[in-house]
PyMOL Python script that loads the backbone (N, CA, C, O; Angstrom):
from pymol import cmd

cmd.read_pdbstr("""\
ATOM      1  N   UNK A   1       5.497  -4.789   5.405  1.00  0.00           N
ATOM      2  CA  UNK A   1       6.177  -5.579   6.411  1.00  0.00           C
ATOM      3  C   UNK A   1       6.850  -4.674   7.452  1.00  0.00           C
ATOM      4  O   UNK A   1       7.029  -4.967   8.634  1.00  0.00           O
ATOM      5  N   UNK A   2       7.181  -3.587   6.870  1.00  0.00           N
ATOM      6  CA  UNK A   2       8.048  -2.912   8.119  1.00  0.00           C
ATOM      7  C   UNK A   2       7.366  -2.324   8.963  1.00  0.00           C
ATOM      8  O   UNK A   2       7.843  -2.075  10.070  1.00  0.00           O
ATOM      9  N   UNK A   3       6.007  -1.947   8.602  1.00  0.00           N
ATOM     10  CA  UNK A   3       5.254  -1.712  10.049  1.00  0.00           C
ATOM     11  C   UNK A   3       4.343  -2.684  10.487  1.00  0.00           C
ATOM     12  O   UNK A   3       3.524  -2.388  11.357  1.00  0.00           O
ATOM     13  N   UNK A   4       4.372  -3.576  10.097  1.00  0.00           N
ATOM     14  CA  UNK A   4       4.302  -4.773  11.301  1.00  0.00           C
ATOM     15  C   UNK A   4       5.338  -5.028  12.274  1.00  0.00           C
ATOM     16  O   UNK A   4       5.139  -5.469  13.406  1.00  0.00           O
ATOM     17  N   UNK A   5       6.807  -4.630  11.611  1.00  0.00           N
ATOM     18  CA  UNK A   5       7.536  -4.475  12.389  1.00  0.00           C
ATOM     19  C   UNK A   5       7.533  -3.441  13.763  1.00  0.00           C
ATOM     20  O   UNK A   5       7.661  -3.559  14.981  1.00  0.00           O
ATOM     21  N   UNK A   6       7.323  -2.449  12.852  1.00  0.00           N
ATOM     22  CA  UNK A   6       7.070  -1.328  13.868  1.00  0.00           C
ATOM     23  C   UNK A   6       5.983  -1.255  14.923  1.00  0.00           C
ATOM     24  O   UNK A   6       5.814  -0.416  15.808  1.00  0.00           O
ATOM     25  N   UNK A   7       5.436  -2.109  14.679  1.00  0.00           N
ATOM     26  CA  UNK A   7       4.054  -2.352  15.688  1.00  0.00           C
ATOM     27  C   UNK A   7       4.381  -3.300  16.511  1.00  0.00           C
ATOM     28  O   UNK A   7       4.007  -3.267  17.683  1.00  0.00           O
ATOM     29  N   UNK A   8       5.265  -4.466  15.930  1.00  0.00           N
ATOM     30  CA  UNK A   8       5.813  -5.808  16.880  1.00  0.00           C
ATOM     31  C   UNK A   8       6.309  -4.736  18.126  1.00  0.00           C
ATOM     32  O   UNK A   8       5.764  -4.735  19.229  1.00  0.00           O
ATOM     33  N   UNK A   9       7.624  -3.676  17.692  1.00  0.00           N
ATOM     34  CA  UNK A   9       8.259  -3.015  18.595  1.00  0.00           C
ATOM     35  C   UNK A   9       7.529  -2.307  19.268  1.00  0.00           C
ATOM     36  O   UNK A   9       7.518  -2.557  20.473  1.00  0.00           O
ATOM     37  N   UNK A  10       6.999  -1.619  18.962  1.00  0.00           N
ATOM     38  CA  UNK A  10       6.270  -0.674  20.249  1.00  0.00           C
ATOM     39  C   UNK A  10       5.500  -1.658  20.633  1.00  0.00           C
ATOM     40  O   UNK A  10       5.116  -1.048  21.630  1.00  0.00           O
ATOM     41  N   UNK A  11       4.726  -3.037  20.733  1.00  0.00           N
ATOM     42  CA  UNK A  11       3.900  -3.489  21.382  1.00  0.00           C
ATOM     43  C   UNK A  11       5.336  -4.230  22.545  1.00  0.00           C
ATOM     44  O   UNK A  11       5.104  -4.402  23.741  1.00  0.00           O
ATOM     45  N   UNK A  12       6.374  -4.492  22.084  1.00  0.00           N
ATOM     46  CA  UNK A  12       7.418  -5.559  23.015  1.00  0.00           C
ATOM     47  C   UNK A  12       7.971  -4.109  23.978  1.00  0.00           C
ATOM     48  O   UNK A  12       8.593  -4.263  25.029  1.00  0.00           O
ATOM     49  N   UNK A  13       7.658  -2.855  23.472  1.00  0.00           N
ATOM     50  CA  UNK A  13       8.453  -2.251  24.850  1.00  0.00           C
ATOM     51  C   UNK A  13       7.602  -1.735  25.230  1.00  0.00           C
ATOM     52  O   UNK A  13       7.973  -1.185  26.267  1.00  0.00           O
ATOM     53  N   UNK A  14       5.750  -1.356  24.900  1.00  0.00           N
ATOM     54  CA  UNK A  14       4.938  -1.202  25.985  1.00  0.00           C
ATOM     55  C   UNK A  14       5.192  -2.408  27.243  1.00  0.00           C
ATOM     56  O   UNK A  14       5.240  -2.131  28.441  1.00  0.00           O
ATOM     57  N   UNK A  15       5.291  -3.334  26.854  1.00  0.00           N
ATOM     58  CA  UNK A  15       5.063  -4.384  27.639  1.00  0.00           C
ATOM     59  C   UNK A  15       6.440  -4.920  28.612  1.00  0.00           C
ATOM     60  O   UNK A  15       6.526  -5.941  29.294  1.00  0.00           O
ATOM     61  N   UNK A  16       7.261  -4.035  28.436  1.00  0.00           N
ATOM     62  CA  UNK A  16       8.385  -3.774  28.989  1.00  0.00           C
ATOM     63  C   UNK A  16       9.583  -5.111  28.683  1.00  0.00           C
ATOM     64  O   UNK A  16      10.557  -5.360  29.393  1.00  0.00           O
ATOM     65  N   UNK A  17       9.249  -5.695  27.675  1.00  0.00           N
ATOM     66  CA  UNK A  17      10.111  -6.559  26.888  1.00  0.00           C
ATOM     67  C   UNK A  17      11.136  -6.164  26.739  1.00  0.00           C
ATOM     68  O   UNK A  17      12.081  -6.470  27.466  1.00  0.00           O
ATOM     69  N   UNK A  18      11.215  -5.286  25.636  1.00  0.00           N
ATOM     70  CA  UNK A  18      12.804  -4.533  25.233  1.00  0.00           C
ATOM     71  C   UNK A  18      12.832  -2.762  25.634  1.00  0.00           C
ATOM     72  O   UNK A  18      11.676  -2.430  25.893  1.00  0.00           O
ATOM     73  N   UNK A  19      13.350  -2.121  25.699  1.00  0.00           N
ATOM     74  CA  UNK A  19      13.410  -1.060  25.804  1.00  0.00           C
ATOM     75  C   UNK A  19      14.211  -0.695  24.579  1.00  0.00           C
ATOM     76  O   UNK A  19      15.101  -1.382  24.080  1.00  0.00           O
ATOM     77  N   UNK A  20      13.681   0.740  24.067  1.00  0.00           N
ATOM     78  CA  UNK A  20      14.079   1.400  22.508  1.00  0.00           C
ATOM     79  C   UNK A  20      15.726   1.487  22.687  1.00  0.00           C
ATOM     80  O   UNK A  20      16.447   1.481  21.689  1.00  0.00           O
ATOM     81  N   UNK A  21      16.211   1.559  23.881  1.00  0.00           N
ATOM     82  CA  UNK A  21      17.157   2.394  23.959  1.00  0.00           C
ATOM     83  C   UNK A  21      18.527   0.963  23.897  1.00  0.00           C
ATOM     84  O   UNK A  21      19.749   1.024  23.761  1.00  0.00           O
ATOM     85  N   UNK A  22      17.446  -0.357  24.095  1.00  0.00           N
ATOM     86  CA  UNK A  22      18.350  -1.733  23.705  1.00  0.00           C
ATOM     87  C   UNK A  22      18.569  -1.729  22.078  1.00  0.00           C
ATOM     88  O   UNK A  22      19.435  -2.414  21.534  1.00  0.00           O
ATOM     89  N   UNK A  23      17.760  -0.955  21.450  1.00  0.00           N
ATOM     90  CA  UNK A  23      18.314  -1.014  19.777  1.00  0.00           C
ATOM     91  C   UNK A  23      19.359  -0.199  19.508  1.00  0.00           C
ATOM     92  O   UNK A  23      19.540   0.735  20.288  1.00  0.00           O
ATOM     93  N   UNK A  24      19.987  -0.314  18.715  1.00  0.00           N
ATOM     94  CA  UNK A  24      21.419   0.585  17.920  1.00  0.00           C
ATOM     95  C   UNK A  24      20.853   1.902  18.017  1.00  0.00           C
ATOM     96  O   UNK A  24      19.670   2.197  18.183  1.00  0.00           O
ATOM     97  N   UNK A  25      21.815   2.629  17.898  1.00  0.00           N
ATOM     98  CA  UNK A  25      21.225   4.482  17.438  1.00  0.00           C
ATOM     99  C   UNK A  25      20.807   4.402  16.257  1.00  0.00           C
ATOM    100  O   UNK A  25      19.727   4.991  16.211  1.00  0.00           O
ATOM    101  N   UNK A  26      21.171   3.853  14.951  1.00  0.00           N
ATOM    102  CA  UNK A  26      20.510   3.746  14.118  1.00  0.00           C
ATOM    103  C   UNK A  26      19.346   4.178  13.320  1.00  0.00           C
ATOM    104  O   UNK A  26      18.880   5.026  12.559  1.00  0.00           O
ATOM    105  N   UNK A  27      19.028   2.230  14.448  1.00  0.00           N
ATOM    106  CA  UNK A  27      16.900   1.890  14.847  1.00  0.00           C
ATOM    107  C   UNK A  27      16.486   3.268  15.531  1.00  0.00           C
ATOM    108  O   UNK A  27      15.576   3.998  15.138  1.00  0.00           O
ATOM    109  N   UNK A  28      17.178   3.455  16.444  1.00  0.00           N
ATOM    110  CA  UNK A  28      16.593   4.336  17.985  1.00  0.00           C
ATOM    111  C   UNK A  28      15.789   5.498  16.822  1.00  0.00           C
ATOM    112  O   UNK A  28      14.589   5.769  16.780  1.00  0.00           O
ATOM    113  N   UNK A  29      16.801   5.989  16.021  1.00  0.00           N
ATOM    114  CA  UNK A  29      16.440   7.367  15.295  1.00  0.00           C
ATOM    115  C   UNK A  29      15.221   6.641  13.872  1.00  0.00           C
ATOM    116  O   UNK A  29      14.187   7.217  13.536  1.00  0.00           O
ATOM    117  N   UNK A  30      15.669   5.443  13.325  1.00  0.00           N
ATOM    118  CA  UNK A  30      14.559   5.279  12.382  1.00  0.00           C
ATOM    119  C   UNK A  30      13.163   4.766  12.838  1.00  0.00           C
ATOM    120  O   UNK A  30      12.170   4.779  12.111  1.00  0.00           O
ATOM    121  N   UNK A  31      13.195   4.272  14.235  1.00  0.00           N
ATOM    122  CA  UNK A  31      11.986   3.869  14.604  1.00  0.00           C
ATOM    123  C   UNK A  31      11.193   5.445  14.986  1.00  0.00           C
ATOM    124  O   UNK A  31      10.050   5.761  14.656  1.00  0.00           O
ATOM    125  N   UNK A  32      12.230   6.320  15.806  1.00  0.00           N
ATOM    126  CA  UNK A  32      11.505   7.929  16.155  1.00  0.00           C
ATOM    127  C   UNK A  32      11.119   8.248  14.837  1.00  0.00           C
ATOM    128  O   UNK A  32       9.917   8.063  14.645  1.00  0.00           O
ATOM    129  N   UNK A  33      11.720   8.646  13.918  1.00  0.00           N
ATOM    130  CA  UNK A  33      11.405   9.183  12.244  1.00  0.00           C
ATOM    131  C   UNK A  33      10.005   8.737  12.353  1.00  0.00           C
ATOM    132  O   UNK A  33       9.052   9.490  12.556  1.00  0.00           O
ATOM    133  N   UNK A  34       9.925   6.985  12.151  1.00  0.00           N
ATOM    134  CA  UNK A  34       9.082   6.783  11.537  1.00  0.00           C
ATOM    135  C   UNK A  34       7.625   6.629  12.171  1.00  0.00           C
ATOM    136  O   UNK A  34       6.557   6.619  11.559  1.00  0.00           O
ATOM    137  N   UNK A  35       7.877   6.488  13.801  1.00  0.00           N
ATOM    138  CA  UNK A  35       6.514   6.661  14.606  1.00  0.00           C
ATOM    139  C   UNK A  35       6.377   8.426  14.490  1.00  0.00           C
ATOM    140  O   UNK A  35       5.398   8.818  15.124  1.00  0.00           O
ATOM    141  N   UNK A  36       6.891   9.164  14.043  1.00  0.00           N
ATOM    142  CA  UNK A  36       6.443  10.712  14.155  1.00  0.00           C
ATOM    143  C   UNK A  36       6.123  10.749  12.933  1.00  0.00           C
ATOM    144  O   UNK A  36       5.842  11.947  12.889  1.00  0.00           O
ATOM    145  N   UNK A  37       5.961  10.422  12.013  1.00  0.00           N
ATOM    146  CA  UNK A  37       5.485  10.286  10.600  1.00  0.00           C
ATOM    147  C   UNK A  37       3.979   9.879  10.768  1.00  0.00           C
ATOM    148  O   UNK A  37       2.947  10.532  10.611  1.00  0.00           O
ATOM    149  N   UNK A  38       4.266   8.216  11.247  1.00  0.00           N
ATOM    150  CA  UNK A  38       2.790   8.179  11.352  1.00  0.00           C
ATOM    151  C   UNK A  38       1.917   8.962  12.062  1.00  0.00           C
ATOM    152  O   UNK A  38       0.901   9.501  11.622  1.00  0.00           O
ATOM    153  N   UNK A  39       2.500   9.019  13.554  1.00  0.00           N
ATOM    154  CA  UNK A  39       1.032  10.289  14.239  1.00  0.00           C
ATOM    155  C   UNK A  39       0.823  11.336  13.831  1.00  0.00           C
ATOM    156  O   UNK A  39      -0.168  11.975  14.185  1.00  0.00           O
ATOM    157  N   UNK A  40       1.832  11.846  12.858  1.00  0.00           N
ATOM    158  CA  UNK A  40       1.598  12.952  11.871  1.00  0.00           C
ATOM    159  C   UNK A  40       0.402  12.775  10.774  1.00  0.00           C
ATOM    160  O   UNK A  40      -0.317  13.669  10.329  1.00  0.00           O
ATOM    161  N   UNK A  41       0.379  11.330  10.443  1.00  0.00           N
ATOM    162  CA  UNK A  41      -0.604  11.186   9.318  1.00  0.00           C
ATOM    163  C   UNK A  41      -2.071  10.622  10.258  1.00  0.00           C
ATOM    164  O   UNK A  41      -3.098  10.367   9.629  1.00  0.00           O
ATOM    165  N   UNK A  42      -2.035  10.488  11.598  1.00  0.00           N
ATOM    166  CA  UNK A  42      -3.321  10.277  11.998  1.00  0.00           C
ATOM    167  C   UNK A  42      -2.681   9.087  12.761  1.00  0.00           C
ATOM    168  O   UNK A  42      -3.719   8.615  13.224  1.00  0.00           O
ATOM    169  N   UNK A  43      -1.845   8.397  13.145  1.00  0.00           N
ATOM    170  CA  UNK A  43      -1.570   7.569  13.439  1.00  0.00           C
ATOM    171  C   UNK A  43      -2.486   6.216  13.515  1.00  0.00           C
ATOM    172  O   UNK A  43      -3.402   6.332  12.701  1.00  0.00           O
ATOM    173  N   UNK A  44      -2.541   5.151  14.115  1.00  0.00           N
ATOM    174  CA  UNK A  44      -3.388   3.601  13.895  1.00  0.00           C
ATOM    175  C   UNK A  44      -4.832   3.941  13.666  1.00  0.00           C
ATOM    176  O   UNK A  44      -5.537   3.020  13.256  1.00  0.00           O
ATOM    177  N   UNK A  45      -5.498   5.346  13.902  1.00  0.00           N
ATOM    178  CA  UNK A  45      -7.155   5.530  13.696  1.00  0.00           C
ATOM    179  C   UNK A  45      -7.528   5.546  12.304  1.00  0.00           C
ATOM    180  O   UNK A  45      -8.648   5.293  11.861  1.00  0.00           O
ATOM    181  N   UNK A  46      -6.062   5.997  11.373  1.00  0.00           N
ATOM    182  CA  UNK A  46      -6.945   6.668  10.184  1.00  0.00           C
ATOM    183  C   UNK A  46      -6.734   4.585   9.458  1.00  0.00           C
ATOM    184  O   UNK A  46      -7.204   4.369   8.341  1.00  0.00           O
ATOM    185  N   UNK A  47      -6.298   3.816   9.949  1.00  0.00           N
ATOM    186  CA  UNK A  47      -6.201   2.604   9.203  1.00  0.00           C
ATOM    187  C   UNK A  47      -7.659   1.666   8.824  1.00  0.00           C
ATOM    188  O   UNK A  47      -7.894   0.895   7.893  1.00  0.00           O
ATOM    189  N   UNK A  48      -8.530   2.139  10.049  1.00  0.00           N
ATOM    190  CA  UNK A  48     -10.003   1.340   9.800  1.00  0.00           C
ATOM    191  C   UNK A  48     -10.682   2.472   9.488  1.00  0.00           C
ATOM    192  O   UNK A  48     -10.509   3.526  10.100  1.00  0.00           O
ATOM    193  N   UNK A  49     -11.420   2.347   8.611  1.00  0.00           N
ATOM    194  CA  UNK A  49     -12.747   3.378   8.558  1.00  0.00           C
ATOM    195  C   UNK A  49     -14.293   2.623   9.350  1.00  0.00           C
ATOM    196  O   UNK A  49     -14.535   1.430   9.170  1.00  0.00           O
ATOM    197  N   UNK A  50     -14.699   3.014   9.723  1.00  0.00           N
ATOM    198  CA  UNK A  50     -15.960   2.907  10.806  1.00  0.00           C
ATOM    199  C   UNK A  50     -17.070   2.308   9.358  1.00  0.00           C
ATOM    200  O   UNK A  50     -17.738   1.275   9.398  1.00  0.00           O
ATOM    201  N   UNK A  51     -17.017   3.098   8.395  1.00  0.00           N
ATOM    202  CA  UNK A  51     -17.798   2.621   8.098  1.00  0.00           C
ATOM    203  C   UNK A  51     -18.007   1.247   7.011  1.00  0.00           C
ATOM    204  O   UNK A  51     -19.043   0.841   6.485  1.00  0.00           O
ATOM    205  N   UNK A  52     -16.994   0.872   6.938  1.00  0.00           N
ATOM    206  CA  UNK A  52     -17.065  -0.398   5.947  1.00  0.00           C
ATOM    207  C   UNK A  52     -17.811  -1.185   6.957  1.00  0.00           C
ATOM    208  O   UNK A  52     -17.955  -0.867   8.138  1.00  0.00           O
ATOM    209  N   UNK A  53     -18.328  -2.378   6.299  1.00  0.00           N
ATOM    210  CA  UNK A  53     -18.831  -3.304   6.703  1.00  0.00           C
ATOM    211  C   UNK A  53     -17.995  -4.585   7.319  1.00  0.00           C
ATOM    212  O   UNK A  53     -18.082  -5.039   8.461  1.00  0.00           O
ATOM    213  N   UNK A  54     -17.318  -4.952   6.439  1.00  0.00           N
ATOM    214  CA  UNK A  54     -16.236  -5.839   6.572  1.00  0.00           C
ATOM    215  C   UNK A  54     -14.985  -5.525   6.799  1.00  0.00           C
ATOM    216  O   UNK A  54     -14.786  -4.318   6.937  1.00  0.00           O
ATOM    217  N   UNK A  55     -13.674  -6.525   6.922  1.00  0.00           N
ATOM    218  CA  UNK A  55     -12.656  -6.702   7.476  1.00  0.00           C
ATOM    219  C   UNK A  55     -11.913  -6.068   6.011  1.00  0.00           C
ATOM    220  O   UNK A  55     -11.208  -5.069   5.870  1.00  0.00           O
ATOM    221  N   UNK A  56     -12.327  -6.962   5.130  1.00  0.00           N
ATOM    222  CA  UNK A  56     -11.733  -6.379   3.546  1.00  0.00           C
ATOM    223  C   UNK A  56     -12.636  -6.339   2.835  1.00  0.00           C
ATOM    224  O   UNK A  56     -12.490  -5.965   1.671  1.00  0.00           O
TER     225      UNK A  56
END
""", "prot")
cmd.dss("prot")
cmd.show_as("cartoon", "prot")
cmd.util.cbc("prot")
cmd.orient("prot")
């Protein structure tokens, strides 16, 4: 659930909805943590593999 969250957010401030800097310092620092984590691990590419066939 929490990175659906995290995906809700970066999709509402690409789109210039909220800006990061409208969340608490908190968020500000656990949302940075945790988007540098993921592009560390490959970020949204390594989630589908090309080669399955299906969805699941």
């Amino acid at each position: 659930m929490i990175r659906v969250l995290d995906d809700l957010i970066q999709v509402l401030t690409q789109k210039g909805v909220i800006r990061v800097t409208d969340l608490p310092p908190a968020a500000q620092a656990k949302l940075m943590d945790r988007t540098q984590a993921r592009e560390a691990l490959g970020g949204l590419s390594q989630l589908i593999d090309e080669d399955e066939g299906g969805l699941i």
